[in-house]
C-alpha positions as CSV (number, residue, x, y, z in Angstrom):
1,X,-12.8,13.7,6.1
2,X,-9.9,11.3,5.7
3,X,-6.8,13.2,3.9
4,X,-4.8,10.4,2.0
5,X,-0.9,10.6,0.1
6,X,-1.0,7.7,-1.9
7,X,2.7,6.7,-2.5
8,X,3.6,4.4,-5.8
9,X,5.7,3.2,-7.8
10,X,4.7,1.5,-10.8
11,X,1.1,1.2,-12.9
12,X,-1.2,1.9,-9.6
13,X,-3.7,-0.5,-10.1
14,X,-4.3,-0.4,-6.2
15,X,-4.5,3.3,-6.8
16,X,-7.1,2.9,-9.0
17,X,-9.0,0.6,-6.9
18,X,-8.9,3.6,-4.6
19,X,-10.2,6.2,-6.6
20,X,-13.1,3.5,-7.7
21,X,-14.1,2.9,-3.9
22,X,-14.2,6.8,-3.5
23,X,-16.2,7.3,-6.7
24,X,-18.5,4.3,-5.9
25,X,-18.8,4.9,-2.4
26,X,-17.1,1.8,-1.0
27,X,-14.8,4.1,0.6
28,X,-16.6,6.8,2.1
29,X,-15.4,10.5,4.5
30,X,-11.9,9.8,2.2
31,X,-10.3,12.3,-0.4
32,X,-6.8,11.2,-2.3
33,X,-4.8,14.4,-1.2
34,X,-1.7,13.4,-3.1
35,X,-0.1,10.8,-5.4
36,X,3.7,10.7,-4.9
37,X,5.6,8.5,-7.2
38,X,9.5,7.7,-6.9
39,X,9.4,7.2,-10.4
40,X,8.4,9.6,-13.5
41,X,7.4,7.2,-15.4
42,X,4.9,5.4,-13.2
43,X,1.6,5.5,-14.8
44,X,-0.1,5.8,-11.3
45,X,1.1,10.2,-11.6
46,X,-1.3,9.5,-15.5
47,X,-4.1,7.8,-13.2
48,X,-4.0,11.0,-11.0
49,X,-4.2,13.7,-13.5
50,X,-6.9,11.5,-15.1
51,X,-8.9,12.0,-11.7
52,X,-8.1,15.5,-11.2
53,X,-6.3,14.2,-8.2
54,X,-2.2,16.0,-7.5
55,X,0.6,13.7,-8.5
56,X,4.2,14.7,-8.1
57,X,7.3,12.7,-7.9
58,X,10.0,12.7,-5.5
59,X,12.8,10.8,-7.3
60,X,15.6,9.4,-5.0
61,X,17.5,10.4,-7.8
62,X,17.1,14.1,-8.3
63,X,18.8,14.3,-4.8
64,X,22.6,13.6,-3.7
65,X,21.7,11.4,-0.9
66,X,19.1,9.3,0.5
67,X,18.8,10.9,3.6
68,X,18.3,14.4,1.3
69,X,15.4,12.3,-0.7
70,X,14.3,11.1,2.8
71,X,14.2,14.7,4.0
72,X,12.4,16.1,1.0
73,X,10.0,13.1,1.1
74,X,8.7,13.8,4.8
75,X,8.7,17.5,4.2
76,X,6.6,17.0,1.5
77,X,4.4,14.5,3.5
78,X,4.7,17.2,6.0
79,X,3.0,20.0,4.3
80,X,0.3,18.1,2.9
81,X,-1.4,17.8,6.4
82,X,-2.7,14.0,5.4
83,X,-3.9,12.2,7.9
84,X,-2.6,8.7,6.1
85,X,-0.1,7.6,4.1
86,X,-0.9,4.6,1.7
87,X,1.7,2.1,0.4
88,X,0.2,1.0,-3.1
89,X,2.5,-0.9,-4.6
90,X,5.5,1.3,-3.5
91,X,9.4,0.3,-3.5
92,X,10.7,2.7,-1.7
93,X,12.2,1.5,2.3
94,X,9.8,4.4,3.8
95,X,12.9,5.4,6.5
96,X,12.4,5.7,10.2
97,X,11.5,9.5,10.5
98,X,8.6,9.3,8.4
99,X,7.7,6.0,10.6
100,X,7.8,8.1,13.4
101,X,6.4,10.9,12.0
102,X,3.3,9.3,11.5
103,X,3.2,6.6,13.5
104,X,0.2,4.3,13.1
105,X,-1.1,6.3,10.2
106,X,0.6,4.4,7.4
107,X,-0.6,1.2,5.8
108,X,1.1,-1.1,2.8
109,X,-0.7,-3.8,0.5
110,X,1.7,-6.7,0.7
111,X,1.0,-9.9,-1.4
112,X,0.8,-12.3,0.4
113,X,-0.5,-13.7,3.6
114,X,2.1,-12.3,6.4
115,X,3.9,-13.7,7.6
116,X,4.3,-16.1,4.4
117,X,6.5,-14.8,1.9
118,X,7.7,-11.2,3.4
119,X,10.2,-9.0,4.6
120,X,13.3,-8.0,3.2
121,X,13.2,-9.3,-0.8
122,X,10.1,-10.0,-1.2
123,X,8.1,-7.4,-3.4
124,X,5.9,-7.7,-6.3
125,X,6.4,-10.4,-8.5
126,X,9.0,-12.3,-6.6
127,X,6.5,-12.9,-4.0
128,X,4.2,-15.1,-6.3
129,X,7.1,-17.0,-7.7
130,X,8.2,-18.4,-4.2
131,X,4.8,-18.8,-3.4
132,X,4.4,-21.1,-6.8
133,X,8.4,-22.4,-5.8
134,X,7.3,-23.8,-2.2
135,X,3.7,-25.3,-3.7
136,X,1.5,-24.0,-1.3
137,X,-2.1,-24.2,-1.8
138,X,-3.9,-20.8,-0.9
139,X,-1.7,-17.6,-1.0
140,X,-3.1,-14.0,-0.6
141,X,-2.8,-10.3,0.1
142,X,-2.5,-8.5,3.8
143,X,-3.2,-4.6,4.7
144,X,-0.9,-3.5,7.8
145,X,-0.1,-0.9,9.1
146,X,3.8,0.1,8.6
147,X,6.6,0.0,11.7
148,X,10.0,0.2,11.8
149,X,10.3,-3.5,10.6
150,X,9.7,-4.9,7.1
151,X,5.7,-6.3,6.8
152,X,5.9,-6.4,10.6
153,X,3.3,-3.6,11.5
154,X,-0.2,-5.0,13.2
155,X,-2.5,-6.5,10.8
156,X,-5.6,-5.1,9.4
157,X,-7.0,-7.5,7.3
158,X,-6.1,-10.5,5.0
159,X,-7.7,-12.2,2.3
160,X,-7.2,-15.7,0.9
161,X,-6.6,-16.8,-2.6
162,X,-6.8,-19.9,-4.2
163,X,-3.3,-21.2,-6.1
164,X,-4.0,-23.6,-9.1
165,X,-1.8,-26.2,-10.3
166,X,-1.3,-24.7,-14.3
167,X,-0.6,-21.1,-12.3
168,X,2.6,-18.8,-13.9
169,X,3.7,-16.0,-11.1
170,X,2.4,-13.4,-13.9
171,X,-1.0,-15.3,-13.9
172,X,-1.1,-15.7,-9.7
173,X,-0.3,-12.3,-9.6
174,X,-3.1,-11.0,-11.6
175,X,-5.6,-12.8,-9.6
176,X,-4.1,-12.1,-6.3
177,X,-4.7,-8.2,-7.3
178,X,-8.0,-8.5,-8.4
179,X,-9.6,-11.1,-5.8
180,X,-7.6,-10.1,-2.9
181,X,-5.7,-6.6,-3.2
182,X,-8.2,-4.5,-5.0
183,X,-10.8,-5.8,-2.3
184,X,-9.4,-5.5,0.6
185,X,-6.8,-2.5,0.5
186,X,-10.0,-0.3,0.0
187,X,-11.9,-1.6,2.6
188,X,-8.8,-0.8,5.3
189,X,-8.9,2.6,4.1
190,X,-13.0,3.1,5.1
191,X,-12.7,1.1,8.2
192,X,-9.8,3.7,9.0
193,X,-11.6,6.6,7.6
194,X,-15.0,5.6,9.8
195,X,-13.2,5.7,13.2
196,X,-13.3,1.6,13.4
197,X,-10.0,0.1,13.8
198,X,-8.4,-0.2,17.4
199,X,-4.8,-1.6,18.1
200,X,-4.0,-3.5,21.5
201,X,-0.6,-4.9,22.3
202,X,-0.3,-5.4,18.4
203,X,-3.3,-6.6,17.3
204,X,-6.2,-5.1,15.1
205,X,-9.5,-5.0,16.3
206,X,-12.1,-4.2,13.9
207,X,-15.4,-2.5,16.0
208,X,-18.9,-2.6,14.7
């Protein structure tokens, strides 16, 4: 069984996507350990006492400094024993020692496909409105696992989405989620969960 922290900052509509592939069996041998939010107010902590699922949040500030948030966060992360820590839609810079400490057993949802529109500054709706700015034609949303760098961990999988010409970011955005995020973000988490990812010299390889 796959132990999962879910870690959110906002609505959690990626989180919820999650707990629909458990409870539909899209996502199978996973259980949502934990839902940490940085914020209070983040609905995602109402989506997990919905589910019966624990949700807690670890505010950077209730603490005096980052690195004492940091500290608390990984502790925390620590004593829940999960096996993988999911970005869903989470603005917190996830700091080195928690890289370290579980190394190749984090993955983010990024929206986009890397590496178009990411790194440093671009996060949630700001993606969709460069995308809209440069006028591409097919945007999208990426699963990778998290390094040291900024969406520069190996990538699991990608999906493409389609941008039309009347598009606002608010409107791209819902459709990336729906057609790309909420599809693919649960099927990383199985393929992880079933033993068939493998990473060589940076590169995902998804066995049968």
């Amino acid at each position: 069984m796959l132990n999962i922290a879910v870690l959110v900052s906002g609505g959690g509509t990626n989180l919820q996507a999650i707990i629909d592939g458990i409870a539909n069996g899209s996502i199978t041998n996973t259980k949502i350990r934990c839902v940490i939010s940085n914020n209070p107010k983040a609905y995602a902590l109402e989506r997990a006492r919905q589910h019966n699922i624990e949700g807690i949040c670890i505010s950077p500030a209730d603490f005096k400094t980052r690195e004492k948030f940091n500290e608390a966060l990984l502790a925390k992360l620590l004593d829940l024993k999960v096996d993988l820590i999911v970005l869903a839609g989470c603005l917190v810079v996830i700091p080195p020692a928690i890289v370290q400490a579980f190394s190749g057993k984090i993955i983010n949802i990024h929206p986009a496909l890397i590496p178009s529109f990411c790194g440093t500054g671009f996060y949630g709706l700001k993606v969709h409105e460069e995308v809209l700015k440069r006028g591409v034609k097919v945007t999208g949303a990426t699963v990778h696992f998290v390094d040291e760098g900024t969406d520069t961990g190996p990538i699991i999988l990608q999906k493409a989405v389609e941008v039309l010409d009347d598009d606002t970011p608010q409107v791209l955005q819902r459709r990336v989620m729906e057609q790309a995020e909420w599809v693919i973000m649960p099927k990383a988490i199985d393929l992880i969960a079933n033993g068939r990812l493998a990473v060589a010299d940076g590169v995902v390889k998804i066995k049968k």
